[in-house]
VEXDOVEX-355783 format. One record per residue (C-alpha): residue number from 0; x negated, y negated, z. Coordinates in nm, 3 decimals. Layout:
N
(NUM (X Y Z)) ...
! end
This chain:
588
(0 (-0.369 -2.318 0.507)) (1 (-0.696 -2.467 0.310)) (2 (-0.662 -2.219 0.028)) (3 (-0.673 -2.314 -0.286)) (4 (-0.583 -2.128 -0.620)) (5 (-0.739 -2.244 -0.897)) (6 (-0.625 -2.019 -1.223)) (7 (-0.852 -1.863 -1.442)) (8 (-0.968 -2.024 -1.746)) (9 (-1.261 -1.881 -1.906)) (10 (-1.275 -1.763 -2.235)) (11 (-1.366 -1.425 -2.190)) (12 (-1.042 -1.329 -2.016)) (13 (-0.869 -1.280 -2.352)) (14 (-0.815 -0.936 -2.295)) (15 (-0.675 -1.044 -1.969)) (16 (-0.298 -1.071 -2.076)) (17 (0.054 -1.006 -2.002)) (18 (0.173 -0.735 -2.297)) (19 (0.445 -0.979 -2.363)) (20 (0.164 -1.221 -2.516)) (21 (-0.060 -0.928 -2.647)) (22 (-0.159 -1.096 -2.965)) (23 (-0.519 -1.168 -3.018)) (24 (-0.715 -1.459 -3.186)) (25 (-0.747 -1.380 -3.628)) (26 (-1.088 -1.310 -3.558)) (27 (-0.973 -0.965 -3.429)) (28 (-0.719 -0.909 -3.691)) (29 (-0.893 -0.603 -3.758)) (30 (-1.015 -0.477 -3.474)) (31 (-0.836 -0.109 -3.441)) (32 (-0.568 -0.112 -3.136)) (33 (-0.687 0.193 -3.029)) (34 (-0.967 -0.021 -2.849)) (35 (-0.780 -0.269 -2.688)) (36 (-0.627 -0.185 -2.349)) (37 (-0.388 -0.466 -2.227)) (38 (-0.317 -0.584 -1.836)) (39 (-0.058 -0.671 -1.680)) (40 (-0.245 -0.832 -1.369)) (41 (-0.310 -1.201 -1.259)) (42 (-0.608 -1.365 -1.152)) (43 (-0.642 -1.649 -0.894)) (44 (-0.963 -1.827 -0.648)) (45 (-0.922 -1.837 -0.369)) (46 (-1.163 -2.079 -0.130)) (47 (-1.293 -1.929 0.190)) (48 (-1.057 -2.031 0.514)) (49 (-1.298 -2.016 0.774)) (50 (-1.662 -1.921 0.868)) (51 (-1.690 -1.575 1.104)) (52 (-2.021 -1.569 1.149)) (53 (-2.367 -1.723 1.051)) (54 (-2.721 -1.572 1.173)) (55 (-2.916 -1.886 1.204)) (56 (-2.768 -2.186 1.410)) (57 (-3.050 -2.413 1.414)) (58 (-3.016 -2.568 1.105)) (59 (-3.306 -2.423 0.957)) (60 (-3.218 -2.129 0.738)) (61 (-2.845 -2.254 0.687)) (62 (-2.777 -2.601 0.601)) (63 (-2.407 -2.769 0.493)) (64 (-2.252 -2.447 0.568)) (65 (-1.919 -2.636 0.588)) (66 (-1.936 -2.749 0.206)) (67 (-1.824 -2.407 0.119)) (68 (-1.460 -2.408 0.304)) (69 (-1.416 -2.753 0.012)) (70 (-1.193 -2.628 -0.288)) (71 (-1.421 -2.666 -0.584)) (72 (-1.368 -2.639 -0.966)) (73 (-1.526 -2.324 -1.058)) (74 (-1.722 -2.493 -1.268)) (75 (-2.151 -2.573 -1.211)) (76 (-2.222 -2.902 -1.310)) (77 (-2.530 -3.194 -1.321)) (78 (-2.474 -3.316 -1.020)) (79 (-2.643 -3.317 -0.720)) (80 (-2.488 -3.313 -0.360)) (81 (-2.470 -3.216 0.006)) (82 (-2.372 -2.763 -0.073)) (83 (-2.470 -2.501 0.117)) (84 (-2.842 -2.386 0.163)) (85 (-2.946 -2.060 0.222)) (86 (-3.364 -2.074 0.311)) (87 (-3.566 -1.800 0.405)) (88 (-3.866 -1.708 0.553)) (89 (-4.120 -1.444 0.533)) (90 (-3.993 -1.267 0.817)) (91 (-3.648 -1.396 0.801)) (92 (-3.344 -1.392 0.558)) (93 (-3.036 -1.558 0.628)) (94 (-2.652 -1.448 0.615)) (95 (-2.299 -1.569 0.636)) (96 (-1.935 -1.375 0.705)) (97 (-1.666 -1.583 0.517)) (98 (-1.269 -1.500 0.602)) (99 (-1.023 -1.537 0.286)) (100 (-0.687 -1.519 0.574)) (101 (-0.618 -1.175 0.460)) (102 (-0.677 -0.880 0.240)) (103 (-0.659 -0.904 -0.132)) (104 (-0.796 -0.712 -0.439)) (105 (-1.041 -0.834 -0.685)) (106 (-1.388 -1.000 -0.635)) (107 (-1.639 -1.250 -0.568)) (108 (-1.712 -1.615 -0.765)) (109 (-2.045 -1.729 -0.665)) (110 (-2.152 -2.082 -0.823)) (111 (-2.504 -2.220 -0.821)) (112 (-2.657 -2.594 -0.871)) (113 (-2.889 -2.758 -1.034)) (114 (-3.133 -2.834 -0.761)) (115 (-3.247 -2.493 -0.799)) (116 (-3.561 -2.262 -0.841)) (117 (-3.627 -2.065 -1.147)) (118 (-3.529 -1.741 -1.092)) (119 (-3.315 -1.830 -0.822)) (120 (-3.364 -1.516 -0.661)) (121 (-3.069 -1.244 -0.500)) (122 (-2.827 -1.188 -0.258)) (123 (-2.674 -0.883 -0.063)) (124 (-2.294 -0.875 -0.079)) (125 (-2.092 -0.663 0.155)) (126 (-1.685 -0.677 0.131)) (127 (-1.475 -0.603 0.469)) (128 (-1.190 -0.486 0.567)) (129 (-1.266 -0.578 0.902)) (130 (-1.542 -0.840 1.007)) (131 (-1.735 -0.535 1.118)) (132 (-1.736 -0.336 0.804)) (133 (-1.916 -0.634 0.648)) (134 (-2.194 -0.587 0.909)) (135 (-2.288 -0.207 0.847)) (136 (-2.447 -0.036 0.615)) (137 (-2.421 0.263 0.345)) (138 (-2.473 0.554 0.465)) (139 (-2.562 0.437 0.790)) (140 (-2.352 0.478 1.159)) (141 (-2.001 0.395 1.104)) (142 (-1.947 0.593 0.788)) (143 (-1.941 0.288 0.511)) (144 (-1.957 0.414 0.171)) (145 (-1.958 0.309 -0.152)) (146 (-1.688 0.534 -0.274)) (147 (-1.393 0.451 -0.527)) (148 (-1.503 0.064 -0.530)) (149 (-1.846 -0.081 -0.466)) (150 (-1.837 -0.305 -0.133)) (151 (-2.213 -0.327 -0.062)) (152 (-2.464 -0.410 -0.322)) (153 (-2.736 -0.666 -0.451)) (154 (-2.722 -0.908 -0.714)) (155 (-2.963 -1.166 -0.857)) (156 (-2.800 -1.572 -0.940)) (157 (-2.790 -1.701 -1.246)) (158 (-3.003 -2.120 -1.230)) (159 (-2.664 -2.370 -1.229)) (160 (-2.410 -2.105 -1.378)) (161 (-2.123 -1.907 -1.231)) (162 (-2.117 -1.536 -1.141)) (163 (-1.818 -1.318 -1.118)) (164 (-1.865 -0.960 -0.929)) (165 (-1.707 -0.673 -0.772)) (166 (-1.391 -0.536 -0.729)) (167 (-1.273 -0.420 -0.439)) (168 (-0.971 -0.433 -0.127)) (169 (-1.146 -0.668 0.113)) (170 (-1.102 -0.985 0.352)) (171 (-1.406 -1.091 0.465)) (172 (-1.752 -1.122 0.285)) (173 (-2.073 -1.108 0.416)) (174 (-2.405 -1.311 0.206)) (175 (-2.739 -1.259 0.270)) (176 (-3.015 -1.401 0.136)) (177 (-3.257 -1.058 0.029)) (178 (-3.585 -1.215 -0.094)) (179 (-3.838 -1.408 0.146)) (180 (-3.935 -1.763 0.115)) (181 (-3.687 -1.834 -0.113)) (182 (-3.403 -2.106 -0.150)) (183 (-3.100 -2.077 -0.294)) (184 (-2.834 -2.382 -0.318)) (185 (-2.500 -2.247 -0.373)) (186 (-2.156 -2.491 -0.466)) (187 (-1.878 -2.243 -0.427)) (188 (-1.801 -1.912 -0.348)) (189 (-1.450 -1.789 -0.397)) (190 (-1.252 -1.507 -0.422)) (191 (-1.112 -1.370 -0.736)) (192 (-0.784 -1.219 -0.618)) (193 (-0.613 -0.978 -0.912)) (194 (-0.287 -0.914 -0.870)) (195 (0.066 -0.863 -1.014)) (196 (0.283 -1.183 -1.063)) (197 (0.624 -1.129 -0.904)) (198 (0.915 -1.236 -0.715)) (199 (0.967 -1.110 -0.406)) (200 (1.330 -1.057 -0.518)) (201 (1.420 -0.841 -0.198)) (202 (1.407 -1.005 0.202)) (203 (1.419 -0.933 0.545)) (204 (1.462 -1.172 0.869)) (205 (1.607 -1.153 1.166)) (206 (1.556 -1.280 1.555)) (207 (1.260 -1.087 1.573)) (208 (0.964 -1.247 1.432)) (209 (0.702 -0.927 1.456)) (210 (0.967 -0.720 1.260)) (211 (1.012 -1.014 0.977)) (212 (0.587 -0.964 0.990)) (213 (0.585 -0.608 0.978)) (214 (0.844 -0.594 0.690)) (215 (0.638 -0.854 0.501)) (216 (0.297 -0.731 0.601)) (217 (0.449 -0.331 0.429)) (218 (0.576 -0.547 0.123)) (219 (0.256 -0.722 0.072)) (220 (0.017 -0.348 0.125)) (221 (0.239 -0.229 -0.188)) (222 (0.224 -0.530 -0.342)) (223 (-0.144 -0.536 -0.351)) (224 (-0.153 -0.168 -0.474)) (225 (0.017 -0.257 -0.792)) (226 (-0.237 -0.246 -1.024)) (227 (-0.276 -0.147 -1.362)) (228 (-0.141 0.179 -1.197)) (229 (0.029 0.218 -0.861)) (230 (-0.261 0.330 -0.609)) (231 (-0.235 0.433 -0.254)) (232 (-0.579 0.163 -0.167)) (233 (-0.750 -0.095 -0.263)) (234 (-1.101 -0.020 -0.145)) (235 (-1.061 0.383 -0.168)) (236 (-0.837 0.640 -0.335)) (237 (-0.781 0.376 -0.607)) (238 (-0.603 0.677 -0.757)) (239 (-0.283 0.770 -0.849)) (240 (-0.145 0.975 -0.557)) (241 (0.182 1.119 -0.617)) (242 (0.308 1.230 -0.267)) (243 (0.130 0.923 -0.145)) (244 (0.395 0.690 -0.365)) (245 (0.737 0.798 -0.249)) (246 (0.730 0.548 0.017)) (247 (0.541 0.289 -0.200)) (248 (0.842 0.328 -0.429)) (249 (1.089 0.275 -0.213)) (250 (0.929 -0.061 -0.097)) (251 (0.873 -0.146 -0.462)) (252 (1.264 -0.052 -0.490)) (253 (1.378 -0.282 -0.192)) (254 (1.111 -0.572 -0.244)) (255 (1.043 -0.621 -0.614)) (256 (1.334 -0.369 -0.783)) (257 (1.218 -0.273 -1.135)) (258 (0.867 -0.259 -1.233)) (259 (0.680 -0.072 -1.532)) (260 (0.389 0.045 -1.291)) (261 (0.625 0.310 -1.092)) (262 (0.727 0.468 -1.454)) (263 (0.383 0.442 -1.587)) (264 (0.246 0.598 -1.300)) (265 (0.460 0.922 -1.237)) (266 (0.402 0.950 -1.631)) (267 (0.067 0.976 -1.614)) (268 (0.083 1.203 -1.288)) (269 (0.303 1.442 -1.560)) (270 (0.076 1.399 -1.824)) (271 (-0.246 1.508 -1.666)) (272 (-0.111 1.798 -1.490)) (273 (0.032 2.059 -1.712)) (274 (0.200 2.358 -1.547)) (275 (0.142 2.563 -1.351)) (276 (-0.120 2.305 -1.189)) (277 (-0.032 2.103 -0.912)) (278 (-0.047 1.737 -0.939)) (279 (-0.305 1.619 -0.699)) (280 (-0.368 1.981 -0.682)) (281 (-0.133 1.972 -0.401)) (282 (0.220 2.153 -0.462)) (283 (0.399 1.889 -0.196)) (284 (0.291 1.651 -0.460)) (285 (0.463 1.791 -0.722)) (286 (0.765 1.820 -0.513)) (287 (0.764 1.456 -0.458)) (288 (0.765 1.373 -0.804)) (289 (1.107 1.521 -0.832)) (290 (1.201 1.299 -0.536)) (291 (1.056 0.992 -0.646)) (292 (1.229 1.056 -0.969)) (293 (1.597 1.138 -0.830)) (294 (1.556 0.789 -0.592)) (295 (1.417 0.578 -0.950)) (296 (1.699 0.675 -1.117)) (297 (1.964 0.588 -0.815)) (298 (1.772 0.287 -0.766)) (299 (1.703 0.172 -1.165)) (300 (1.974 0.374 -1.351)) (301 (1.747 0.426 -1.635)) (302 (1.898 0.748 -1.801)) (303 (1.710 0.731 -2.113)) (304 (1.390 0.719 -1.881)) (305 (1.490 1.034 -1.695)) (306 (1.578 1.245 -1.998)) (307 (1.218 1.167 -2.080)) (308 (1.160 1.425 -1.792)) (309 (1.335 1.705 -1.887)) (310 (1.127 1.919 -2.051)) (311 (0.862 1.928 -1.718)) (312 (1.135 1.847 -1.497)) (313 (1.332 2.202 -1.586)) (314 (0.970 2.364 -1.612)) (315 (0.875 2.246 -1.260)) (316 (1.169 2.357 -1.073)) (317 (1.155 2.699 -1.257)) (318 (0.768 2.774 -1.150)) (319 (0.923 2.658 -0.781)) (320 (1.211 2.887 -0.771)) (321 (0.923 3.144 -0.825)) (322 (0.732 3.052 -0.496)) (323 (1.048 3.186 -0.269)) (324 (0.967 3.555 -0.116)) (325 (1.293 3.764 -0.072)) (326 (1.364 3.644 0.284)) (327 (1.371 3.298 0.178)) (328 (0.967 3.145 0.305)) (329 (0.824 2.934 0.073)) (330 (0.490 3.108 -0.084)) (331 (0.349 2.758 -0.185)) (332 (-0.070 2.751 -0.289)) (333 (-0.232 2.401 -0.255)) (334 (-0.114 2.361 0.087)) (335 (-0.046 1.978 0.246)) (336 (0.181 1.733 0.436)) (337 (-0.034 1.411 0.554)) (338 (-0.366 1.474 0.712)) (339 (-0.321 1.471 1.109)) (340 (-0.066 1.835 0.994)) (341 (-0.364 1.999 0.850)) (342 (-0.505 2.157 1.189)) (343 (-0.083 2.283 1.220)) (344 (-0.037 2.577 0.967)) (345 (0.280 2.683 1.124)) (346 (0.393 2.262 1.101)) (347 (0.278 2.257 0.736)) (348 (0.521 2.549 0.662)) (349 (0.803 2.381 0.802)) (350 (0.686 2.100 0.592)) (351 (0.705 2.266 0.302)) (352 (0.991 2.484 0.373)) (353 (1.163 2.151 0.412)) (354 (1.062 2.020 0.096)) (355 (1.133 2.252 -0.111)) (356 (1.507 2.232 0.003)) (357 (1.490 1.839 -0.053)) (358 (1.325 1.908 -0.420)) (359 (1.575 2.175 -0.507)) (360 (1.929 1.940 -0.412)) (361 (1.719 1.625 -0.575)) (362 (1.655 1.878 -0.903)) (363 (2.040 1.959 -0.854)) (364 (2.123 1.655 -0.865)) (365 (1.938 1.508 -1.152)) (366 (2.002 1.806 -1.370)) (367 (2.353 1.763 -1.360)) (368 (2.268 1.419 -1.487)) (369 (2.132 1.592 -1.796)) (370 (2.390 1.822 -1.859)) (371 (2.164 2.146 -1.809)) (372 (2.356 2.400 -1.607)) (373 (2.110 2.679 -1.655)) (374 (1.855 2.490 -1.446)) (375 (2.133 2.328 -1.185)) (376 (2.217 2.720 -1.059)) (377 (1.869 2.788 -1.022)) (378 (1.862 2.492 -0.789)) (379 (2.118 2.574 -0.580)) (380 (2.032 3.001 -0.577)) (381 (1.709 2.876 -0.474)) (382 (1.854 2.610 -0.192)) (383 (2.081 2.933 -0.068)) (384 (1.740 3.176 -0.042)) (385 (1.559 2.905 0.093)) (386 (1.798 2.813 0.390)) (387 (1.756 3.162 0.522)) (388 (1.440 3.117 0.711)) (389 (1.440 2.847 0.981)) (390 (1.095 2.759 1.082)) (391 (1.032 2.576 1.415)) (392 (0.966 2.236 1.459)) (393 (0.573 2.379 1.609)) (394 (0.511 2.092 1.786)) (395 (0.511 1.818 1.529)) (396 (0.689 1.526 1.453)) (397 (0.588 1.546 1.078)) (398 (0.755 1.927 1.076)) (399 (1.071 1.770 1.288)) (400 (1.168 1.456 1.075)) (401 (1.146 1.709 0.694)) (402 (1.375 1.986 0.863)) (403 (1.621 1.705 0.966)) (404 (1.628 1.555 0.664)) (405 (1.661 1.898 0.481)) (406 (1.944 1.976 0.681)) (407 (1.739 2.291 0.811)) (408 (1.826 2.163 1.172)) (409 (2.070 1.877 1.317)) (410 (1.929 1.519 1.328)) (411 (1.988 1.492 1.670)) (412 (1.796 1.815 1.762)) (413 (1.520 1.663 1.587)) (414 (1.549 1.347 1.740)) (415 (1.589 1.484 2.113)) (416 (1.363 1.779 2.134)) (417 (1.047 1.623 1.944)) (418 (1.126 1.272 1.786)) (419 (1.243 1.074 2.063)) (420 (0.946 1.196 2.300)) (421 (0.576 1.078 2.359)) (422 (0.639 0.728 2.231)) (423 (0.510 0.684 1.949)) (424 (0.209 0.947 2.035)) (425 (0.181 1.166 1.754)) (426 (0.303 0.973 1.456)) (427 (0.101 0.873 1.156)) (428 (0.163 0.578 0.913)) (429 (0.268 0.798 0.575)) (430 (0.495 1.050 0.761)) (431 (0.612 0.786 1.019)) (432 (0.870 0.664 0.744)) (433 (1.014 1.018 0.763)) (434 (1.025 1.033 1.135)) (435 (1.250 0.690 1.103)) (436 (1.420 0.812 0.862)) (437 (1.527 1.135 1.077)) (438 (1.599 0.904 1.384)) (439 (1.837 0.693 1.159)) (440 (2.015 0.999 1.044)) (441 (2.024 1.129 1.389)) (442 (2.212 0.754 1.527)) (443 (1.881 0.678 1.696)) (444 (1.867 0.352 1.537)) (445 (1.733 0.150 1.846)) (446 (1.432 0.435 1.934)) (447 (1.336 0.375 1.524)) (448 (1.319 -0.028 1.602)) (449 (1.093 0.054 1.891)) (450 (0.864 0.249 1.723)) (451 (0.842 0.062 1.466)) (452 (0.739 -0.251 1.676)) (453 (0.485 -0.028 1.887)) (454 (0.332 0.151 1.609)) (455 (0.327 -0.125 1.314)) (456 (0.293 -0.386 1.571)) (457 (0.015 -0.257 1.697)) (458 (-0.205 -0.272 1.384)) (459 (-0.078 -0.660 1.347)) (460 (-0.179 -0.744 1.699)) (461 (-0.554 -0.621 1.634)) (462 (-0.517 -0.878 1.311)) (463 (-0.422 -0.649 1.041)) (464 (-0.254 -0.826 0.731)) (465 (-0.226 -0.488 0.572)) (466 (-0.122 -0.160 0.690)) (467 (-0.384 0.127 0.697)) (468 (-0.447 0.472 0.627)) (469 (-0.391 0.597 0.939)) (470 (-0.326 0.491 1.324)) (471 (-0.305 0.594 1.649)) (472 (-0.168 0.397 1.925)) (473 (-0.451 0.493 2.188)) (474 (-0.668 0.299 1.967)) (475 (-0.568 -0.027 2.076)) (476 (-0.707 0.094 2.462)) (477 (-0.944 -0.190 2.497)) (478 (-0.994 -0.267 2.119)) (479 (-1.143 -0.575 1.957)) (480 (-0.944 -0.747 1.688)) (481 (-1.069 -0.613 1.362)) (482 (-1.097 -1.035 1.219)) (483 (-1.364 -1.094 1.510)) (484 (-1.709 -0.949 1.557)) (485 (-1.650 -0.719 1.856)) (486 (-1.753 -0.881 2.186)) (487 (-1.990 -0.689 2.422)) (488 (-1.761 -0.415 2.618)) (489 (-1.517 -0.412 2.347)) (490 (-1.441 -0.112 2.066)) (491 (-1.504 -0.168 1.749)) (492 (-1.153 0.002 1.588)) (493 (-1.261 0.027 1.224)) (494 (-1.597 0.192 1.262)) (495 (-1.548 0.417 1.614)) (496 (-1.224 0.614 1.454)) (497 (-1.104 0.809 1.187)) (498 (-1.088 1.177 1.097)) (499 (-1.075 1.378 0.785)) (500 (-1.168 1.152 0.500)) (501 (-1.178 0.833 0.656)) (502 (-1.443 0.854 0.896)) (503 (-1.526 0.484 1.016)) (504 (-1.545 0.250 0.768)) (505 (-1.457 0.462 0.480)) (506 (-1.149 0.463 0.672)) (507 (-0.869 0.214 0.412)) (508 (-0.744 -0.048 0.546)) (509 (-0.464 -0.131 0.317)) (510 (-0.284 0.198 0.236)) (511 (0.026 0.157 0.030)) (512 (0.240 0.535 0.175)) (513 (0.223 0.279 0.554)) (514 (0.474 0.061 0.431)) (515 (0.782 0.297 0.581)) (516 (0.915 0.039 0.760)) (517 (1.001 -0.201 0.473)) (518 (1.242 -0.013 0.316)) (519 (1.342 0.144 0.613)) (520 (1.451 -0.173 0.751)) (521 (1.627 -0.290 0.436)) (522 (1.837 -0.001 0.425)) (523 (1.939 0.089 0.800)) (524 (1.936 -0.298 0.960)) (525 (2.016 -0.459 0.627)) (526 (2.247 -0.183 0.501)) (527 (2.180 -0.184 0.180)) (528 (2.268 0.234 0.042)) (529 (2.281 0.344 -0.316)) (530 (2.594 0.513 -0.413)) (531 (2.546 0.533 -0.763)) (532 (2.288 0.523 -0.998)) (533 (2.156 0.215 -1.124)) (534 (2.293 0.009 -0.797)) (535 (2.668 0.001 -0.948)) (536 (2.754 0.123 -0.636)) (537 (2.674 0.000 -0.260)) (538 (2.734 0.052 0.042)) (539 (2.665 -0.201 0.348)) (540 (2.607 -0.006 0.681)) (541 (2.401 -0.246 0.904)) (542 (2.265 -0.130 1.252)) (543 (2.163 -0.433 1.446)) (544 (1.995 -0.243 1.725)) (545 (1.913 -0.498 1.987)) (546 (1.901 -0.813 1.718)) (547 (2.115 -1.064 1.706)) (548 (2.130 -1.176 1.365)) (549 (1.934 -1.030 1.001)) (550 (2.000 -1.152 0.705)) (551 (1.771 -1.101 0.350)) (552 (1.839 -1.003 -0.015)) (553 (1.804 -0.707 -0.229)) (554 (1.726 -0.660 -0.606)) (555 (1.979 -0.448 -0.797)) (556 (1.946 -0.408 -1.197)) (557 (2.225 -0.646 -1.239)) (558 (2.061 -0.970 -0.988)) (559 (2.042 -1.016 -0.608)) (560 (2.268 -0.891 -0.389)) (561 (2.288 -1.107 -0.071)) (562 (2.383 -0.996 0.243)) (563 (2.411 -1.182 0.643)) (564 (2.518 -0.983 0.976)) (565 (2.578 -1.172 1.310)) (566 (2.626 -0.984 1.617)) (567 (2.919 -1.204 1.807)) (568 (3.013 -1.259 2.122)) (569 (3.261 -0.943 2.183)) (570 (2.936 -0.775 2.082)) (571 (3.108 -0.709 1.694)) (572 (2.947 -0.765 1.365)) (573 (3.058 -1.031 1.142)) (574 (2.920 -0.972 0.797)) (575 (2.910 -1.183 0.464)) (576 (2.744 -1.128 0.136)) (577 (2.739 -1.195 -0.231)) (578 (2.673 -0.915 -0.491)) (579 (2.607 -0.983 -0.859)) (580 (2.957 -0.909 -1.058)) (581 (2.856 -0.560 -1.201)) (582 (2.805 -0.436 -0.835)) (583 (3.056 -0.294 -0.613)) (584 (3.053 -0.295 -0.258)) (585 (3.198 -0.159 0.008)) (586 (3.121 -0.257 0.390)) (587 (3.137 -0.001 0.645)) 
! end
């Protein structure tokens, strides 16, 4: 791999810091705190790996184009040498389409010489998730935007000096030359990828290399949506999305185990939505916050964190035990489950129906926790009222995986009459966790492997190295690889589909709630199942499926727990693992 990561140095990146180190230079010794907002993020180059595309061949418009895939300094300079030379004409203006290997966050480092013109003059810049996206245009056929982040604008060069811009989820970049007759001689152009520092403390192999990518490839989407707050994308719906973050936290729980973005995020969910609104304005959202809050504290075991909750965690389940007509239907406003259930009314009841069950037993649970009886019977009235109206499953694998895992309806009928049919037809990348999730509960442990390899799998093999928004396998019918410029006869995925808010381009191409299978994988093939809060309590259930071996780690509060399974030759398991002192475990 050519890429080099060069750390940042500049001066100005003083308010660049870990909180740990938050102490400025004297010279702000008085500068109120109030002002200062502190990061918690990294920042690396990165030099380009390989050239996609160029639109002049001859030589005459594009000269040392191969200068640019040298690691550089960052740093313009006096001297004079063979770098790239972008010339134009009056009728022509030349461009380039540079691959980084695979999506980050963060920007563009552009780095002039001194053989220039005064001005230098200005380039186009266009981010991609796909090669394609870094061909169109805003507002033009394919649905590009400039929403959330800005992905396609103009810039001018500084004469021998460095400029840093944009911020965005991208992998490839595309540079054009705007102004005619003009030359511009350019020494490096990097990326600035911004991230979070961390361990990958949790791990997942096994005999099946696409699973140990798709595992990875959900770890790394989440990872790069850990921000100063935990988003759902990188290039749009850079927001806080509560529903959206139950699976992202459950990755975060498996791969990295404690981090201050999951608290700091539901916080300020809680503290920009005061009752009765919705957060999100969507009451499922809401709903998940409980959840996500009853799986942190299992997971973390942070008790004076969760009495931090009380107050709107007793005030929340109160205004939901109002939304419950006397023959037990939820009466829920601000009405979603993901967005291929929208066009499903009866499905979204289920949904919902479903969830409010799940929020209610999670609200049981947790208030127990705090000693607050008052609010536990509400729960579990509410859970009684609400388990006397059975919706169907109306067609929908979203509906079928929340009333198995409500207990509204077996596992198994799930799985057999709606689950387990079509393939993987009819599954989308948020609620496809669920769906495995129901399968697992229902024994179905070998259909959830399968669709996880056809449905995840199929995004890697058209050269995803993130998971997106949404998917559907009948897009991979003759499809071009989204890292290639699609040849003649082939479809171009990112800009041909895409519904609802991500039409074409706009569509996100790194979507943190489409990391399921991570954690999914961690617990079921792994084994790895909180007992008790705070991980003082495991149990190790493994379900090899068809694999022969799997083997990976998992962070607990107290250190990594360690784990191996070996299918042998009687067609038994043999596991081994090692578990930090304050852990017990108990294989099963």
């Amino acid at each position: 791999m050519k890429t080099v990561i060069r750390s940042l140095t500049f001066a100005l990146t003083i308010f660049i810091f870990y909180q740990a180190a938050a102490q400025l230079p004297p010279v702000f010794q008085n500068y109120p705190t109030t002002k200062i907002r502190a990061s918690e993020l990294t920042t690396k180059y990165l030099t380009p790996e390989r050239i996609v595309w160029v639109s002049d061949n001859s030589g005459n418009q594009i000269q040392n184009i191969e200068s640019i895939l040298n690691p550089g300094t960052g740093q313009a300079d006096l001297n004079k040498g063979k770098y790239l030379n972008l010339i134009s004409s009056e009728k022509s203006c030349p461009g380039i389409i540079l691959d980084f290997g695979r999506e980050i966050h963060g920007g563009l480092e552009v780095i002039t010489t001194i053989s220039n013109q005064k001005p230098v003059g200005r380039i186009r810049i266009r981010f991609g998730e796909s090669v394609s996206e870094t061909m169109s245009d805003i507002g033009a056929e394919g649905g590009a935007t400039n929403d959330h982040a800005m992905r396609d604008f103009i810039v001018s060069l500084p004469w021998l000096g460095r400029l840093e811009v944009g911020n965005s989820g991208f992998r490839f970049v595309r540079i054009d030359l705007v102004d005619p007759d003009t030359k511009i001689e350019i020494k490096e152009i990097n990326a600035v990828f911004v991230f979070r520092d961390l361990p990958y403390t949790g791990s997942f192999q096994c005999n099946d290399e696409l699973l140990n990518q798709i595992w990875m490839t959900g770890a790394y989407t989440v990872h790069l949506n850990m921000q100063d707050y935990l988003w759902d994308g990188i290039k749009r719906d850079r927001l806080v999305w509560i529903g959206d973050m139950y699976p992202e936290v459950m990755t975060i729980n498996s791969v990295f185990g404690y981090n201050k973005v999951v608290p700091k995020s539901l916080d300020l969910a809680r503290d920009i939505t005061p009752l009765p609104g919705w957060m999100n304005g969507i009451s499922s959202y809401s709903m998940w916050w409980v959840l996500i809050h009853r799986n942190w504290y299992y997971y973390q075991g942070d008790l004076e964190y969760l009495k931090q909750q009380k107050d709107y965690l007793v005030s929340l389940l109160n205004l939901l035990a109002t939304k419950i007509d006397p023959s037990g239907k939820e009466t829920l406003d601000g009405r979603f489950l993901d967005h291929p259930s929208t066009e499903n009314p009866d499905a979204v009841h289920a949904g919902l129906q479903s969830l409010m069950i799940m929020t209610f037993q999670a609200g049981y649970d947790l208030c127990k926790v705090l000693d607050d009886q008052k609010t536990s019977e509400i729960c579990r009235i509410s859970i009684e009222k609400l388990k006397k109206h059975i919706p169907g499953m109306a067609g929908s694998k979203q509906a079928a995986a929340l009333l198995a895992l409500s207990g509204l309806i077996t596992p198994e009928k799930a799985n057999s009459e709606m689950l387990a049919r079509d393939g993987v037809h009819k599954m989308s990348t948020f609620y496809g966790y669920y769906m495995l999730n129901a399968r697992a509960l229902a024994g179905d442990f070998q259909g959830a492997l399968d669709n996880i390899r056809e449905y995840w799998g199929g995004m890697i093999k058209l050269g995803a190295t993130t998971f997106w928004e949404d998917f559907d396998i009948d897009w991979m019918r003759n499809a071009a690889r989204i890292d290639e410029i699609a040849p003649e006869g082939k479809i171009d995925v990112h800009g041909t589909y895409g519904k609802y808010c991500y039409i074409g381009y706009r569509h996100s191409y790194c979507h943190g709630w489409a990391s399921g299978p991570t954690s999914w994988l961690t617990q079921y093939v792994l084994g790895v199942n909180v007992i008790e809060p705070g991980c003082k309590k495991l149990k190790i259930e493994p379900h090899l499926g068809d694999l022969k071996w799997v083997k990976g780690s998992f962070p607990t509060p107290f250190g990594k727990l360690e784990i191996e399974h070996r299918r042998m030759p009687d067609g038994t398991v043999k596991t081994s693992f090692k578990a930090p002192k304050e852990v017990s475990v108990t294989l099963k």
